[in-house]
ZAPA-712456 format. One record per residue: residue in one letter; x, y, z of N, C-alpha, C in turn. Coordinates in pm, whole numbers, padded with zeros to 5 digits, always signed. Layout:
% ZAPA-712456
AXYZXYZXYZ
...
***
This chain:
% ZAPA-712456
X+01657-00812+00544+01516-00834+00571+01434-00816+00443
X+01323-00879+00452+01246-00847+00305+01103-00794+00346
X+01082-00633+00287+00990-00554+00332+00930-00585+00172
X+00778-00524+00194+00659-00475+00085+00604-00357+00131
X+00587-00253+00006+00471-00157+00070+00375-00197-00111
X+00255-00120+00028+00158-00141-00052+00087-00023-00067
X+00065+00055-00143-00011+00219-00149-00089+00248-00238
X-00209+00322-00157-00388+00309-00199-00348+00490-00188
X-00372+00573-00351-00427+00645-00326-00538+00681-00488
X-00559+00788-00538-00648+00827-00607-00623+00845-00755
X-00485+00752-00765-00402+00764-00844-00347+00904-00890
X-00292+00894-00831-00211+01029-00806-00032+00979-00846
X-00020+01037-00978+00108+00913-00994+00218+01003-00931
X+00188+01123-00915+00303+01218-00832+00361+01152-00699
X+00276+01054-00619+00276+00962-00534+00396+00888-00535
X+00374+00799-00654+00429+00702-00705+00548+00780-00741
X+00559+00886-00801+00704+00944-00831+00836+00952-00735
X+00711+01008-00602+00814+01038-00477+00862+00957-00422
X+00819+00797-00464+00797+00694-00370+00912+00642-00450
X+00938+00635-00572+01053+00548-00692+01149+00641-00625
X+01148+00796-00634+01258+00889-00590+01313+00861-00475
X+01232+00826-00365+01297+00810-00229+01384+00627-00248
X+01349+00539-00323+01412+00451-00333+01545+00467-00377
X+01551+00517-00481+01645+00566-00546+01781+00665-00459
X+01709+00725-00397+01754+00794-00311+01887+00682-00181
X+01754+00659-00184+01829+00506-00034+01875+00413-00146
X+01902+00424-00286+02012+00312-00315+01942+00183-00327
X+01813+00149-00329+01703+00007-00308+01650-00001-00426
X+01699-00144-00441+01642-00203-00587+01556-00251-00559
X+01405-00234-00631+01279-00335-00577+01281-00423-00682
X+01196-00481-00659+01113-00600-00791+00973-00623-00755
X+00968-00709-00843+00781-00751-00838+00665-00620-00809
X+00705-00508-00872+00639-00362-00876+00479-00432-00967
X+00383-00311-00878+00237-00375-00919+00217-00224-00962
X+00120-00186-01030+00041-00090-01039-00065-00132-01108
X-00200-00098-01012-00349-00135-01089-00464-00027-01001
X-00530-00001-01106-00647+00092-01091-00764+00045-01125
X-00859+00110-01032-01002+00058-01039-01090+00213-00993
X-01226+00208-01018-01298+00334-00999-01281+00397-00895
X-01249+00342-00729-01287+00363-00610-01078+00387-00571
X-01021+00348-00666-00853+00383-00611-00769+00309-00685
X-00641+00333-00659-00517+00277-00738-00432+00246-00631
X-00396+00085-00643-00284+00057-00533-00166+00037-00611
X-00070+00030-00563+00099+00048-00621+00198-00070-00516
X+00277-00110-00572+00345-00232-00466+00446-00200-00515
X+00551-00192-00387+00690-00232-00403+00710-00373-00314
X+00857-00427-00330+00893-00568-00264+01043-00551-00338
X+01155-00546-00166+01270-00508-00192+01352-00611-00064
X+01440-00604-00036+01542-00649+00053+01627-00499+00089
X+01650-00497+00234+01759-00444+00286+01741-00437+00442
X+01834-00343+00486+01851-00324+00635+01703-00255+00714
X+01660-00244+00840+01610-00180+00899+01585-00052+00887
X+01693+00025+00861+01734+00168+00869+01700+00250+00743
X+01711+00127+00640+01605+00203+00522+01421+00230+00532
X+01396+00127+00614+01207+00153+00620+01190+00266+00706
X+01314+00299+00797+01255+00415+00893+01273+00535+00812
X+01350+00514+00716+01391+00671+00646+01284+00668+00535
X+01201+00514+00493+01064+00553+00404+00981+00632+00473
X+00952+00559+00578+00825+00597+00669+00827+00723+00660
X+00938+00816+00710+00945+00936+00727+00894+01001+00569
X+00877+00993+00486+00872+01047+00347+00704+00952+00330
X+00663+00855+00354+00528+00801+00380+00447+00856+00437
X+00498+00858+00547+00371+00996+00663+00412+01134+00610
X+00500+01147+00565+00458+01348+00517+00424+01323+00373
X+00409+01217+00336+00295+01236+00180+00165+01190+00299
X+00131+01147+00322-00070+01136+00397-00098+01179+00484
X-00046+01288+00504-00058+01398+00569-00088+01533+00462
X-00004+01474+00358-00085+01596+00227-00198+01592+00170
X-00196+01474+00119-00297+01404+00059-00415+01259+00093
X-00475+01236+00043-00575+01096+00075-00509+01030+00015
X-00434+00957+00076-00365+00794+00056-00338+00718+00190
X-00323+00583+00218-00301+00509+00290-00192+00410+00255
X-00137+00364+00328+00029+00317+00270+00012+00201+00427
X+00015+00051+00389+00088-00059+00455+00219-00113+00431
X+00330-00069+00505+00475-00090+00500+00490-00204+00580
X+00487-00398+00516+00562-00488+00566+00675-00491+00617
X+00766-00579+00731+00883-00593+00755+00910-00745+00763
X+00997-00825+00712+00971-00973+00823+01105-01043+00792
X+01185-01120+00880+01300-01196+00824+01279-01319+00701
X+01119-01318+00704+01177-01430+00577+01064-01380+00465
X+01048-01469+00382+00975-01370+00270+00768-01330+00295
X+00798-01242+00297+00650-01197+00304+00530-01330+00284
X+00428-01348+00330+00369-01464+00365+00229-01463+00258
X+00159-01526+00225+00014-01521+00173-00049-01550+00269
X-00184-01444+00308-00249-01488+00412-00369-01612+00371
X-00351-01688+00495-00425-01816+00484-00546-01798+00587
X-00518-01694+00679-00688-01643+00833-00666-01543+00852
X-00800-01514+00818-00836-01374+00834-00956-01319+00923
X-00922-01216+01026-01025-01274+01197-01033-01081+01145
X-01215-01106+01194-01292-00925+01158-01368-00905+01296
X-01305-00769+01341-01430-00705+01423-01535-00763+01384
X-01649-00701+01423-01756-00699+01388-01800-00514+01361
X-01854-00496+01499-01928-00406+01470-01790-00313+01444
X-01864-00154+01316-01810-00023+01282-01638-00115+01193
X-01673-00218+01148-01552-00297+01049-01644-00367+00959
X-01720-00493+00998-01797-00521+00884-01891-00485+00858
X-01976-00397+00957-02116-00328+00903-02067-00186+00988
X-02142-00122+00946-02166+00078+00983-02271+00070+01046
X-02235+00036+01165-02323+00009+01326-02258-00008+01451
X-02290-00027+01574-02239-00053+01689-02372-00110+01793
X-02404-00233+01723-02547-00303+01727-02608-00283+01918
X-02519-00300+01989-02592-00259+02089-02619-00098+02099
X-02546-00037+02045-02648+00142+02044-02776+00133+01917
X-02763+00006+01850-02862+00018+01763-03021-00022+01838
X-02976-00150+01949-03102-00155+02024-03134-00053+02136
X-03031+00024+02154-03045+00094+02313-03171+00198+02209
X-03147+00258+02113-03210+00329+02016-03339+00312+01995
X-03366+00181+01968-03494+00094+01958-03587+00081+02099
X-03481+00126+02236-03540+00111+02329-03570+00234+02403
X-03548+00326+02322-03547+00483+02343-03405+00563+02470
X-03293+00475+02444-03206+00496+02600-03080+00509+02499
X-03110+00567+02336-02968+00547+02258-02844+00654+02308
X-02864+00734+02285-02776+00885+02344-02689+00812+02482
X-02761+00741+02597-02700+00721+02722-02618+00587+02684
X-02665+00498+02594-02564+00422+02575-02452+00413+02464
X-02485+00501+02336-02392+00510+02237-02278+00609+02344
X-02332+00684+02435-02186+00773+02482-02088+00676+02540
X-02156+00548+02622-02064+00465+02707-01977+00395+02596
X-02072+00329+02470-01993+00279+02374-01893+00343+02319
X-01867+00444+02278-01761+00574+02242-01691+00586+02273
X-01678+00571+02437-01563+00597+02559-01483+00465+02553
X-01631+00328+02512-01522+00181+02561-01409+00212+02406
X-01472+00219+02283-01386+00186+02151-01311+00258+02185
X-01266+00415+02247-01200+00487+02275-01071+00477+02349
X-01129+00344+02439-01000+00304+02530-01022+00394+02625
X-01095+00456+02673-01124+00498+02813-01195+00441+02889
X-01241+00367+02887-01349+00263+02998-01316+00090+02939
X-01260+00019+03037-01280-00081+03034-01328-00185+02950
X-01319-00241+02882-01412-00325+02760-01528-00378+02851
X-01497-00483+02931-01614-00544+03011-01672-00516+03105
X-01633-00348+03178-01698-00285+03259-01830-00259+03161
X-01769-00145+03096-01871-00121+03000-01920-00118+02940
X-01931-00279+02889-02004-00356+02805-02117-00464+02950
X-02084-00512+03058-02216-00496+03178-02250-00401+03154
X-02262-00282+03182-02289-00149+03213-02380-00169+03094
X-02377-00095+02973-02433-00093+02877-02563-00204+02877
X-02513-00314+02883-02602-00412+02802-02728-00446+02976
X-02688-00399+03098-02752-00401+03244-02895-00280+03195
X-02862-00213+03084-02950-00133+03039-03087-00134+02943
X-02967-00282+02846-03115-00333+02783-03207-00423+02834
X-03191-00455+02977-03228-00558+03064-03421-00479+03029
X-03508-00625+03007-03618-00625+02916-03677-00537+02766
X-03542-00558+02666-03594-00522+02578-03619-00648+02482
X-03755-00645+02444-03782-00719+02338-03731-00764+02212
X-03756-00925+02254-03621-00977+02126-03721-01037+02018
X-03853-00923+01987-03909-00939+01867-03839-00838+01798
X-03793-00789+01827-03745-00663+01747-03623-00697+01705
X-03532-00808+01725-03415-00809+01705-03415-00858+01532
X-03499-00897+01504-03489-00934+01362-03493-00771+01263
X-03563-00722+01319-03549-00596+01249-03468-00515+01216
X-03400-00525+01357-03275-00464+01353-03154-00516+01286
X-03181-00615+01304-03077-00739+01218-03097-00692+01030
X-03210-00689+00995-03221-00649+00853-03167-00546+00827
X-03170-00415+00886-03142-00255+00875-03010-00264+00869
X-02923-00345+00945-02817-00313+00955-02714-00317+00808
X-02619-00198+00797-02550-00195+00647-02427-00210+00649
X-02400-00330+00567-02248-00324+00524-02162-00222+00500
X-02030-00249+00575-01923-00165+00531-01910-00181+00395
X-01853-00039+00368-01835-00034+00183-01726-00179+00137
X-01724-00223+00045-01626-00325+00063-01638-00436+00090
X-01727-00461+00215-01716-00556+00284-01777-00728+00212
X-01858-00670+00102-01902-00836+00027-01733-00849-00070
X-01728-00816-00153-01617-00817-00229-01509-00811-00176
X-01456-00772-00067-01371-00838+00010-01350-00997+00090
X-01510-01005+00127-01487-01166+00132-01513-01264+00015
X-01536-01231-00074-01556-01357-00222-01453-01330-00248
X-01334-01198-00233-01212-01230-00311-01124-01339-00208
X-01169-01335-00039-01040-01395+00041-01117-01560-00004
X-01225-01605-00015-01256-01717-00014-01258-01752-00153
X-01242-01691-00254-01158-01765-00387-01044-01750-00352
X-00942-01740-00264-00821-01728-00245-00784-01803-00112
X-00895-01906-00091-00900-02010-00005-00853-01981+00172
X-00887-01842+00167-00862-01767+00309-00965-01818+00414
X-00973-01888+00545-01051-01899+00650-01076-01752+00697
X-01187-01704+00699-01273-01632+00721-01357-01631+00898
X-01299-01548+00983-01414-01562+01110-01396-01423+01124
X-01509-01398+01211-01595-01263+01322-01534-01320+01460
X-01440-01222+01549-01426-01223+01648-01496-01133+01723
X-01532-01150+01775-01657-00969+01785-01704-00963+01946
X-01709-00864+01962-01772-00829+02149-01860-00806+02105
X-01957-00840+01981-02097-00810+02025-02161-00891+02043
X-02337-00966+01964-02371-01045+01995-02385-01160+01874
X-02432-01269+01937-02424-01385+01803-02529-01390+01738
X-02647-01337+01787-02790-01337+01707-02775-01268+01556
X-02655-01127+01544-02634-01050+01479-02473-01089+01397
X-02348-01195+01476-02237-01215+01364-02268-01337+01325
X-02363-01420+01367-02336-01548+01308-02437-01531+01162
X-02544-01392+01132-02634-01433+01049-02513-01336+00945
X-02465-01297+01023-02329-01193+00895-02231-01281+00881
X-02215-01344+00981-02046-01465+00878-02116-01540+00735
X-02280-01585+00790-02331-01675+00656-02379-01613+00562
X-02411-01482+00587-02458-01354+00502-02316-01342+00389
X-02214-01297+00454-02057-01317+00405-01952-01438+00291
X-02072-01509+00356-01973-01665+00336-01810-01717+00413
X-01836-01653+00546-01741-01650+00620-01743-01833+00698
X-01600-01854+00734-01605-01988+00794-01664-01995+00992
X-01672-01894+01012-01699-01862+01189-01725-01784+01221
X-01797-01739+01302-01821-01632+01384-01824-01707+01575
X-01762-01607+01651-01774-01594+01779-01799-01446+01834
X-01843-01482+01919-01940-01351+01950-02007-01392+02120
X-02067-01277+02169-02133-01285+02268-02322-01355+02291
X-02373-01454+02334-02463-01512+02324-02568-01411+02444
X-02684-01321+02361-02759-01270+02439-02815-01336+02530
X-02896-01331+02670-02942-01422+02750-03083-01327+02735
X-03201-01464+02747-03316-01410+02743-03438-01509+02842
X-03537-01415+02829-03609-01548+02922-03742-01446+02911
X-03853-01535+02856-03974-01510+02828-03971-01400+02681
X-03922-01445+02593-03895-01305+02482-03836-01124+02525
X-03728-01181+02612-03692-01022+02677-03606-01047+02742
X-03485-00968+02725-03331-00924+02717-03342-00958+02915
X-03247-01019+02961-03238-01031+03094-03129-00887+03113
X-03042-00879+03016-02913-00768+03055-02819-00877+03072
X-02799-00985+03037-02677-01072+03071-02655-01144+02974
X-02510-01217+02938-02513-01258+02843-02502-01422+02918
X-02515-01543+02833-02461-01659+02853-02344-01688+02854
X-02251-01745+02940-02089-01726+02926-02020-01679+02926
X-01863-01651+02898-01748-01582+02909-01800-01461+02829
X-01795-01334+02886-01760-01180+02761-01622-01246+02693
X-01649-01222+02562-01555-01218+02476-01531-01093+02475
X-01390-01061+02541-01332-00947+02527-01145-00956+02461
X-01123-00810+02465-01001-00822+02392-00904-00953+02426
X-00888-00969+02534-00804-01124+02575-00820-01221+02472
X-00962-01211+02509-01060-01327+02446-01029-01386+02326
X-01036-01234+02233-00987-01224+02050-00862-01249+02019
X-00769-01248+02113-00628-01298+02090-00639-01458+02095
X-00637-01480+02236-00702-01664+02246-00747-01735+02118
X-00879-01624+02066-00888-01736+01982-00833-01683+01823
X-00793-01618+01812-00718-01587+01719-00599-01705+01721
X-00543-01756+01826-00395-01801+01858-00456-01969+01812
X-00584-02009+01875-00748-02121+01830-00687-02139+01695
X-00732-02045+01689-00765-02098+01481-00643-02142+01452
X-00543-02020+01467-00443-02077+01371-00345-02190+01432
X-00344-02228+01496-00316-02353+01541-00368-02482+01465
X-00522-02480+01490-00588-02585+01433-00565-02580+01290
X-00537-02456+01206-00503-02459+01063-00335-02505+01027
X-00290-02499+01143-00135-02517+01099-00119-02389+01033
X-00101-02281+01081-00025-02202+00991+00075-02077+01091
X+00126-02002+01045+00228-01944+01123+00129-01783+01151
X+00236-01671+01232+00138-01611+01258+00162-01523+01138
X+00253-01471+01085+00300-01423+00931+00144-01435+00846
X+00133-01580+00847-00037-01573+00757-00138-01524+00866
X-00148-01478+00901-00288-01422+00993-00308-01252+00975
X-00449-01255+00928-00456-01090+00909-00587-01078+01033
X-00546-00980+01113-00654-00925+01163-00726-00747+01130
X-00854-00736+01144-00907-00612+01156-00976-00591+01251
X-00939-00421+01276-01106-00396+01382-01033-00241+01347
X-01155-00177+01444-01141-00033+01469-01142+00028+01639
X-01133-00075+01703-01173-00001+01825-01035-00039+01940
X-01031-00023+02062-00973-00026+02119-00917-00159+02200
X-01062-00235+02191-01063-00361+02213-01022-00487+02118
X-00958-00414+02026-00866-00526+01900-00771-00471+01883
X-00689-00370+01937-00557-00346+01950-00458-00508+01981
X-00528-00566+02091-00376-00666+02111-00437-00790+01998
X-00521-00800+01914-00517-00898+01848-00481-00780+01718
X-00499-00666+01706-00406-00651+01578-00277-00663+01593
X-00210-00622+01736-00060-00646+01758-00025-00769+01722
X-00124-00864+01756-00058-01023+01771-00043-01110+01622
X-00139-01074+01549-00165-01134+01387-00050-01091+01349
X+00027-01148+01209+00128-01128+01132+00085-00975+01085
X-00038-00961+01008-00053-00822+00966-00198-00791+01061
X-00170-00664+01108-00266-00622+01189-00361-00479+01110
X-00436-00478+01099-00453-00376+00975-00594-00286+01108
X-00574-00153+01156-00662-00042+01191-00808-00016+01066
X-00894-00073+01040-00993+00010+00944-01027+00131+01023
X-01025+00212+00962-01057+00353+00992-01107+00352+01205
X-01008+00304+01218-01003+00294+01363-00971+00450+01460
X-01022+00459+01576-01062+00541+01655-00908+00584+01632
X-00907+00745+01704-00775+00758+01729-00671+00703+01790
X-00701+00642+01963-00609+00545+01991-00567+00432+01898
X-00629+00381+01837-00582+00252+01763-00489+00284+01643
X-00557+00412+01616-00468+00467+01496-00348+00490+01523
X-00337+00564+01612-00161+00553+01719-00117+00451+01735
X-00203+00354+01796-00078+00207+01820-00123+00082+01759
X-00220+00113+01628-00235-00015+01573-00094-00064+01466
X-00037-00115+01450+00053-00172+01370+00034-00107+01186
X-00104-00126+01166-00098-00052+01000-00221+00026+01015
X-00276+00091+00964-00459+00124+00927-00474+00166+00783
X-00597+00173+00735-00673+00221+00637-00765+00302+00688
X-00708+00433+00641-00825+00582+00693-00909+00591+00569
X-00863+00577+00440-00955+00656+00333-01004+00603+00259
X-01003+00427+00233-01034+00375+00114-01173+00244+00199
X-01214+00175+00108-01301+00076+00186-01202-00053+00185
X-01326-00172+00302-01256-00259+00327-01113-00394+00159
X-01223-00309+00083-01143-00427-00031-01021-00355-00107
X-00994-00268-00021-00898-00269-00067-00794-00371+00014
X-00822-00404+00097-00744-00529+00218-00751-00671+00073
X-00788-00708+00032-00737-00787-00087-00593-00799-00146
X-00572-00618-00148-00396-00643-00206-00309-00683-00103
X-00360-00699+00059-00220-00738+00108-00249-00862+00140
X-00307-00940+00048-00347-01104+00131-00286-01172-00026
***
């Protein structure tokens, strides 16, 4: 099989020591070794061939180094050679901006506390995605959508998050927002981005004020797989090239489903069963595995 790891820490070359040692150890010749540093971290690459039974005996020596220290480590596996990603599909909210835009209006509407708790529980994986996303949004039912521009301005990018997309789109990566939130707020961030799409939830309104309903299907976790499976179809490409992100509970099966599924500093459930994550560094560091 032909594995890659890829490891973000503070350059800490003691890291890197343990990491050549444990190869060495298991008898694994790598090649194509990277090492490069920048102000915000230092990533390190290996890219080797062998059996199964060697990545489980890394892992084990991977998780008891980031468990010592601040580093984050993505360990590839795949039968044929590691892929360049060609689509790349983003949460939205608490992945590309440091928000969770419907507690940003419940806030605006003085009801934030009662709905950021429901939001907490859904990313959490304890409540339902589309229970409690009705629920929630049955709450902003008449809030004023003069205000939505405002809120739309305030809102702040994840660290990372511009320089992560000018590097995937000089690197000719399709770019979309799969997002359970709304479109008033990912479609002005895909073009904010220079992203190729955004899908998202379409607020419903009538007389300048929030009915509580949206227009059409909730895009929920199902949803983000579907069209995750959309794109890359229409691009021709395999699922090996497909990177997905999110943090919440409701992009678990589209991080399962993408070739690389990457956790950004995702809730604890996701952190358990997302396929890779990034706890400590920002989004650009996701550049080195594309």
């Amino acid at each position: 099989m032909f594995h890659r790891l890829t490891l973000f820490d503070m350059n800490n070359e003691l890291n890197v020591v343990a990491v050549n040692q444990a190869f060495q150890a298991l008898q694994v010749k790598t090649y194509n070794n990277l090492h490069s540093a920048n102000a915000n971290f230092a990533v390190h690459q290996w890219q080797w061939n062998s059996s199964p039974e060697c990545v489980l005996d890394l892992e084990v020596i991977l998780q008891k180094l980031s468990k010592q220290q601040k580093l984050d480590y993505v360990l590839q596996s795949s039968q044929q050679p590691i892929q360049k990603i060609k689509l790349a599909v983003f949460d939205m909210d608490s992945t590309l901006i440091q928000a969770e835009v419907m507690d940003e209006l419940a806030y605006a509407m003085g009801i934030g506390p009662q709905v950021a708790l429901i939001t907490a529980s859904s990313m959490a994986g304890e409540l339902d995605f589309e229970q409690s996303f009705r629920q929630r949004l049955a709450l902003l039912k008449g809030f004023d959508t003069a205000q939505l521009s405002a809120i739309n301005q305030a809102l702040e990018l994840m660290p990372g998050a511009e320089q992560l997309m000018k590097g995937l789109q000089k690197q000719g990566v399709y770019c979309a927002i799969l997002s359970g939130g709304f479109s008033y707020f990912a479609d002005d961030l895909a073009h904010r981005l220079g992203m190729q799409q955004a899908f998202s939830n379409s607020l419903e309104e009538v007389d300048g004020k929030l009915t509580g309903q949206v227009t059409g299907v909730i895009l929920d976790a199902a949803k983000k797989v579907e069209l995750l499976e959309q794109l890359r179809k229409t691009l021709g490409l395999s699922l090996s090239q497909c990177l997905a992100v999110g943090d919440g509970a409701n992009d678990l099966p589209m991080l399962n489903k993408a070739g690389l599924g990457v956790a950004f500093h995702g809730k604890p459930l996701v952190r358990q069963q997302a396929p890779h994550q990034i706890n400590n560094f920002d989004l650009d560091t996701l550049l080195h595995l594309a």
